[in-house]
C-alpha positions in Angstrom: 0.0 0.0 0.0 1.0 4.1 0.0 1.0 6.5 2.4 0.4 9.3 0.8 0.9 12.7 2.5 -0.4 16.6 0.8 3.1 17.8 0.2 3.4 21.6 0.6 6.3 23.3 -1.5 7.1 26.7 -1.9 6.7 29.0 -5.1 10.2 27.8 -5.8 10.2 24.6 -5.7 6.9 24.7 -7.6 9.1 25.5 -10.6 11.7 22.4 -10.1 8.5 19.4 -9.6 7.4 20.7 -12.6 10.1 20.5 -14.4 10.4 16.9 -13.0 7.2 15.8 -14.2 7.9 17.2 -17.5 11.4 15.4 -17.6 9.7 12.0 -16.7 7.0 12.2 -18.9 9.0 13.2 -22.0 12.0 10.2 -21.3 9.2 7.9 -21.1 6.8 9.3 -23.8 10.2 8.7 -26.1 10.8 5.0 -24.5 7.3 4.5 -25.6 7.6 5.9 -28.8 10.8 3.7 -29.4 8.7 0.2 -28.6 6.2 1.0 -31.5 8.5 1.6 -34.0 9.4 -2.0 -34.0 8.2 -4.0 -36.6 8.6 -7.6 -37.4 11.9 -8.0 -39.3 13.4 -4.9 -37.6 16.0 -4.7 -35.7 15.0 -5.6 -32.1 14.3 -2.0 -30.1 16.4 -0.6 -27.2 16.9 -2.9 -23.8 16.8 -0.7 -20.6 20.4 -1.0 -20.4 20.5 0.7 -23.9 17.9 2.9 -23.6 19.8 4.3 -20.0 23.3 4.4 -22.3 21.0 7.0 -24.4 19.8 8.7 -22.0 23.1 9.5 -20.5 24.6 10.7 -24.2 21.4 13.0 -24.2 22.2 14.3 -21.1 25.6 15.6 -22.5 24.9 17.6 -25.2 20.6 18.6 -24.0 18.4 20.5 -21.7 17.4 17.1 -20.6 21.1 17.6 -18.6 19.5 20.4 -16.2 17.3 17.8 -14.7 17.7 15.2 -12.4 19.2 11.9 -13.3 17.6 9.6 -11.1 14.4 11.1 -11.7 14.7 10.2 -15.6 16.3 7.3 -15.0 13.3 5.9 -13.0 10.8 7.2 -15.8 13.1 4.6 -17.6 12.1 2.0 -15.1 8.6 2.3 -14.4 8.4 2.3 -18.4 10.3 -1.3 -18.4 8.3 -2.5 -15.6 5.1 -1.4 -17.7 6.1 -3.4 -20.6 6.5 -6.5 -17.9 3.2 -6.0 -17.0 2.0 -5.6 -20.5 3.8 -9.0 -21.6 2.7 -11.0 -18.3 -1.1 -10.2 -19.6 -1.5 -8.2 -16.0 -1.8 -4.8 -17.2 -2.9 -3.3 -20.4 -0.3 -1.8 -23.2 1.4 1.2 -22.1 0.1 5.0 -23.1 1.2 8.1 -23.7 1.7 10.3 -21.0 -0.2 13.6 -21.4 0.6 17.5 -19.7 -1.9 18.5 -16.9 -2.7 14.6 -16.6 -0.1 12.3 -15.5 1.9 14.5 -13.2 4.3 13.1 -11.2 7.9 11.3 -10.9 9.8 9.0 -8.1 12.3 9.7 -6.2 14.3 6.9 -5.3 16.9 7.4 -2.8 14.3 8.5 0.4 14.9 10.8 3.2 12.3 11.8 5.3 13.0 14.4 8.5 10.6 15.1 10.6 9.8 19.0 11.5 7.5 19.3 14.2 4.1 17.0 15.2 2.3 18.2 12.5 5.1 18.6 9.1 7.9 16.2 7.6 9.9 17.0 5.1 11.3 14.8 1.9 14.2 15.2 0.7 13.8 16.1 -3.2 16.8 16.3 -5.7 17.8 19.5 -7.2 15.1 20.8 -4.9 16.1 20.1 -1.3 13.7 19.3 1.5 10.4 19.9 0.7 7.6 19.9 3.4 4.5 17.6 3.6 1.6 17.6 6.2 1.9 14.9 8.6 -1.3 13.4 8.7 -0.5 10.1 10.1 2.6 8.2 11.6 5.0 7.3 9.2 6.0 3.8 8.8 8.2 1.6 7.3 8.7 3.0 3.7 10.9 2.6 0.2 10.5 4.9 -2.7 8.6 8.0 -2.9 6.5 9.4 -5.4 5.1 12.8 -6.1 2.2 13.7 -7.9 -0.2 16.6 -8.8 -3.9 15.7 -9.6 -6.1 17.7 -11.6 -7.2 19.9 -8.6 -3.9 21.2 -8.5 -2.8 19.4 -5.2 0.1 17.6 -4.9 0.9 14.4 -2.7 4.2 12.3 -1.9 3.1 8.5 -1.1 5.3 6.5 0.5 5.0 2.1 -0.8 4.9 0.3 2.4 4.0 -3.0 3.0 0.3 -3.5 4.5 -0.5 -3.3 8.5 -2.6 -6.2 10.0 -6.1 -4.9 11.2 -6.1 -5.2 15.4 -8.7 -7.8 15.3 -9.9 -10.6 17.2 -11.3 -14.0 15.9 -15.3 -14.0 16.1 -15.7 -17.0 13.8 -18.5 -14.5 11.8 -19.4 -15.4 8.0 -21.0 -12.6 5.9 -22.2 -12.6 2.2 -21.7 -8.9 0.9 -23.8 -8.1 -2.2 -23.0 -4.9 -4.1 -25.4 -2.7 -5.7 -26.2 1.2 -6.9 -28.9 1.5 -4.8 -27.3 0.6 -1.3 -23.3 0.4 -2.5 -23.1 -2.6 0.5 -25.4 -4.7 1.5 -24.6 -7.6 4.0 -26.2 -10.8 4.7 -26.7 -9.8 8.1 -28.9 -7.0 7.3 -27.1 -3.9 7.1 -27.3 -1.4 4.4 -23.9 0.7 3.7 -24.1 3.8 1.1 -20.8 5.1 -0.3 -21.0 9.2 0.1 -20.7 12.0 -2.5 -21.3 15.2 -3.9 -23.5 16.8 -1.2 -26.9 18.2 -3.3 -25.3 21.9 -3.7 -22.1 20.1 -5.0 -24.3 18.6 -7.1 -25.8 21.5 -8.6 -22.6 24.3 -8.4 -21.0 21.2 -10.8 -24.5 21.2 -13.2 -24.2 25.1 -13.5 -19.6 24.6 -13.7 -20.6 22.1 -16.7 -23.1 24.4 -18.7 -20.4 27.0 -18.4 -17.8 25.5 -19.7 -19.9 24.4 -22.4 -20.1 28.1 -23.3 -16.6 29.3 -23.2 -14.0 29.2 -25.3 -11.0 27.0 -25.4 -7.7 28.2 -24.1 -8.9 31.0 -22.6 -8.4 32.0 -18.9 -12.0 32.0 -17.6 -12.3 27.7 -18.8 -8.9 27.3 -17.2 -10.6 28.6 -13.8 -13.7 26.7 -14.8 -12.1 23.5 -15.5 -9.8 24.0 -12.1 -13.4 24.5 -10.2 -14.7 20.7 -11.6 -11.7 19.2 -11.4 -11.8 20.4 -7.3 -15.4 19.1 -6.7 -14.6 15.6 -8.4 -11.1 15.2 -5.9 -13.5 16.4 -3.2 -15.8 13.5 -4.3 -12.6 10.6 -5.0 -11.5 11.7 -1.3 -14.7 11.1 0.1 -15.3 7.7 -1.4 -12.0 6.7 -0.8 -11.9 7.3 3.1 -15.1 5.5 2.9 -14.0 2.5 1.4 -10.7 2.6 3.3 -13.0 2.6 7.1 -15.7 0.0 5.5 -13.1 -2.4 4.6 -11.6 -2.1 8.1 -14.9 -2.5 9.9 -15.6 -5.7 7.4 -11.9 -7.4 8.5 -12.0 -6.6 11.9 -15.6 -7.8 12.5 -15.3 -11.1 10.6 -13.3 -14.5 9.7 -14.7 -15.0 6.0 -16.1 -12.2 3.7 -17.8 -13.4 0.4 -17.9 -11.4 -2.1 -19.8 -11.6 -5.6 -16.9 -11.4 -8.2 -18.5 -8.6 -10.4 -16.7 -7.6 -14.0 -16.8 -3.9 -13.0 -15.4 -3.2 -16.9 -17.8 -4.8 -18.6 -20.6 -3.4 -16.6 -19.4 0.2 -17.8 -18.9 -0.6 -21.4 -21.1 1.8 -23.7 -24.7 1.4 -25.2 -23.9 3.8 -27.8 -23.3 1.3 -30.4 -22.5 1.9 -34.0 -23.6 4.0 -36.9 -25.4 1.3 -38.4 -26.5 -0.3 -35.2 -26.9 2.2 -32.7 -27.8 2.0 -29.3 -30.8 1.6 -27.2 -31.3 4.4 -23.9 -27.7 5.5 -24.3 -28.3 8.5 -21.4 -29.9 6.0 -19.3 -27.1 3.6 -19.5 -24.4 6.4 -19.3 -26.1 7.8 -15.8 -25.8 4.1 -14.9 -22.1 3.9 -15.3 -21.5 7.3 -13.3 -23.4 5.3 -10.9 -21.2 2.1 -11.1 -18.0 4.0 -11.1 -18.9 6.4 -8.1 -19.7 3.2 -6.6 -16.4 2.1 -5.7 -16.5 -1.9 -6.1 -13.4 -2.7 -6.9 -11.9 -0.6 -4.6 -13.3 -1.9 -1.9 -12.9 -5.6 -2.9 -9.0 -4.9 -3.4 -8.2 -2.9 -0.2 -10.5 -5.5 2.4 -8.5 -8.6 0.4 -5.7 -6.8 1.0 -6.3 -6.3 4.7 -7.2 -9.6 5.1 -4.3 -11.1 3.7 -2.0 -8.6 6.0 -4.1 -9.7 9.3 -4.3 -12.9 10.5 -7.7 -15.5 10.5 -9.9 -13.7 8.0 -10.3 -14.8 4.6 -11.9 -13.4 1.3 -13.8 -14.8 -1.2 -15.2 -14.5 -4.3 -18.5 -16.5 -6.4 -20.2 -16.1 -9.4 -23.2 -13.7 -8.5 -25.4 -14.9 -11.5 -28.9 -15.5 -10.6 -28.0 -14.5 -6.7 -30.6 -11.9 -7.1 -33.1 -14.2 -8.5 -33.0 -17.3 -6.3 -34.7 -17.9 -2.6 -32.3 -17.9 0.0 -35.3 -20.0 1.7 -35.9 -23.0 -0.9 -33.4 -22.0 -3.3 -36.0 -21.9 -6.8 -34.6 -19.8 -9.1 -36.8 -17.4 -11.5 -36.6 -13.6 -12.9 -40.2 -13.5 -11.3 -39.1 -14.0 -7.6 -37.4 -10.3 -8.1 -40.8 -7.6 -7.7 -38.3 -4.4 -7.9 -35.6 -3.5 -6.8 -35.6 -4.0 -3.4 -38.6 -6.3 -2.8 -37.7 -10.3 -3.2 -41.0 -12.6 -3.1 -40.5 -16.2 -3.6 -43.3 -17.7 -6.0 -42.7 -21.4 -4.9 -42.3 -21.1 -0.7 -43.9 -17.7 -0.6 -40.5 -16.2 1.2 -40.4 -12.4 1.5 -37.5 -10.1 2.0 -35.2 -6.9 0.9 -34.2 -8.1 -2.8 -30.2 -7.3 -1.2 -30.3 -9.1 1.8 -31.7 -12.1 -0.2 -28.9 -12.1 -2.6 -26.3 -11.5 0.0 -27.4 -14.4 1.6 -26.9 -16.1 -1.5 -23.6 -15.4 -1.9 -22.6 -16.4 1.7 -23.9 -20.0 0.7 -22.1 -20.3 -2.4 -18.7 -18.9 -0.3 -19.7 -21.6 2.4 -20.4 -24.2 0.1 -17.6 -24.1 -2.0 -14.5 -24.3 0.5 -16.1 -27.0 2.3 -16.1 -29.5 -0.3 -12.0 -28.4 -1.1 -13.1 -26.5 -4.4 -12.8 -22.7 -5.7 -14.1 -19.9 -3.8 -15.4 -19.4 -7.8 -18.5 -21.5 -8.3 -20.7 -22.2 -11.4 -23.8 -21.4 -12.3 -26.1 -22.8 -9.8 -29.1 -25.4 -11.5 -32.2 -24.1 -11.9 -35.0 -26.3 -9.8 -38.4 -26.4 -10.7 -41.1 -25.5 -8.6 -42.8 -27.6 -6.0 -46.2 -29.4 -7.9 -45.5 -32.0 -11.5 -46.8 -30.0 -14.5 -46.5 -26.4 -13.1 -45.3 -23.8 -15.3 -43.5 -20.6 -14.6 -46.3 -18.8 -16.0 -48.8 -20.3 -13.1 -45.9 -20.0 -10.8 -46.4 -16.7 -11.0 -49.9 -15.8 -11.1 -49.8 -17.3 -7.8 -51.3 -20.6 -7.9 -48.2 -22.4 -6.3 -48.7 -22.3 -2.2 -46.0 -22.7 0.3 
């Protein structure tokens, strides 16, 4: 995991961790645009050890000289170790870096002084020590990397390995299902709702939208616009990351196995636009649903609580397939699209079982994360078989006009 600290530098050193950002994204941007000249036939492009041979000639006889070495040379890492990922099928195929986007650079060789209770200071080359806010107790740490985001506010994170979670074993199982409505749900009962833009937020960003809309690009008044959206979505990241960070602490402190549903956030948030000859069906609709998905925070959540559990001791995570979790009885275990009313009401047409649609499904999922283990398979289950209902000769359609009883 990072620590990551709001790091505070003067108008001075402003200039220079610009000027590193812009060194580190133009060495890598010309790594990158090194690996796709290569063609089949060619001759093979530059190593890292070649590519850091060029970048040391460049340095001679270039501005790139003025800047700092290790910084660039890093760029030069974190591009190799991007092409690793790309090749080991892990990551996707690495992109150009853009100005005013992907703002930052490492520094590798860390020293870290603390100031008073509240400030630290990093030491930054060609820059000297630079402070940061001391928001939390620093720990064990290796490299260090600064960044700006689009709000203008720039961090240092520190990689350190993850802390167990003080906990205590309660031997407690809970099914978790996810969901736009209520973000968390658990088996238990409880309904958890990831926070955002407060209504005013909502609508000062509706009127910042319309405006920039309006005004013309590259002026000064959308830079100030764009600066004033970019601030409301960090506030609204910030807010749904501290909430996943103290929900996924809560979850591994207060049980031994979580189950999730293993949900393919991408594919949910693929477009309905479609194409020009076969274009889409409610394309707003579907793209309001995706702002919804992607404010929701899934994966995040599932990453940081496996990643808690696997730092603290006698808590486990799992994941099953969620198809159909919505749609089968958590009483008698029928399965059929007519036992989901709406969205949150759940009536079973064969035992006549009533409850919140969530809680239903979340209860599900504990089952399948029960089952599964015991018998010394996957946490990953199949498709569960559909059973028909209770009475020879009975139909879905009489299912459910409601002539099967309990």
């Amino acid at each position: 995991m990072a620590y990551r600290y709001r790091l505070l530098p003067t108008p001075d050193q402003l200039v220079g961790v610009e000027r590193h950002c812009a060194d580190a994204r133009f060495v890598w941007n010309l790594a990158l645009e090194q690996a796709n000249c290569y063609r089949p036939g060619r001759q093979r492009t530059p190593g890292n050890v070649q590519r850091n041979r060029q970048l040391a000639e460049a340095r001679l006889s270039s501005w790139l000289g003025d800047g700092s070495s290790s910084v660039q040379q890093q760029a030069l890492r974190d591009f190799d170790q991007a092409l690793r990922n790309w090749w080991a099928g892990t990551h996707g195929r690495p992109t150009w870096r853009r100005k005013g986007v992907h703002e930052g650079f490492c520094v590798r060789d860390v020293k870290v002084r603390t100031v008073s209770r509240k400030y630290a200071e990093v030491l930054v080359p060609k820059l000297g020590w630079v402070r940061f806010r001391l928001t939390r107790a620093l720990a064990e740490h290796g490299m260090a990397r600064v960044t700006r985001d689009r709000a203008g506010r720039w961090h240092v994170s520190f990689s350190s390995p993850q802390p167990p979670v003080p906990r205590q074993s309660t031997g407690a199982t809970v099914g978790i299902d996810l969901g736009v409505v209520n973000t968390v749900t658990t088996s238990v009962g409880d309904h958890l709702h990831i926070p955002g833009l407060r209504p005013t937020e909502e609508r000062r960003l509706i009127r910042l939208q319309r405006r920039l809309a309006r005004q013309q690009k590259g002026s000064n008044r959308r830079a100030r616009t764009k600066h004033a959206i970019a601030a409301l979505h960090a506030r609204a990241a910030d807010r749904r990351r501290d909430w996943a960070e103290k929900t996924s602490s809560h979850l591994v402190a207060d049980y031994d196995v979580l189950v999730f549903e293993d949900l393919r956030v991408r594919n949910m948030l693929r477009s309905a636009s479609g194409t020009l000859d076969a274009p889409g069906h409610n394309v707003a609709a579907k793209a309001a649903l995706n702002r919804r998905i992607a404010g929701s925070s899934w994966a995040t959540l599932v990453r940081r609580t496996q990643q808690k559990a696997n730092a603290s001791s006698g808590c486990e995570v799992c994941v099953v397939d969620p198809h159909d979790t919505s749609r089968e009885c958590s009483s008698c275990k029928y399965t059929a699209p007519v036992n989901r009313r709406s969205q949150a009401v759940f009536s079973c047409v064969a035992c006549g079982h009533n409850e919140h649609a969530d809680v239903n499904a979340a209860k599900n999922i504990r089952a399948r994360g029960l089952r599964v283990p015991a018998r010394g398979g996957r946490p990953e289950v199949g498709r569960p078989t559909k059973r028909e209902p209770p009475g020879e000769g009975r139909s879905e359609q009489a299912a459910s006009k409601g002539n099967l009883t309990a």
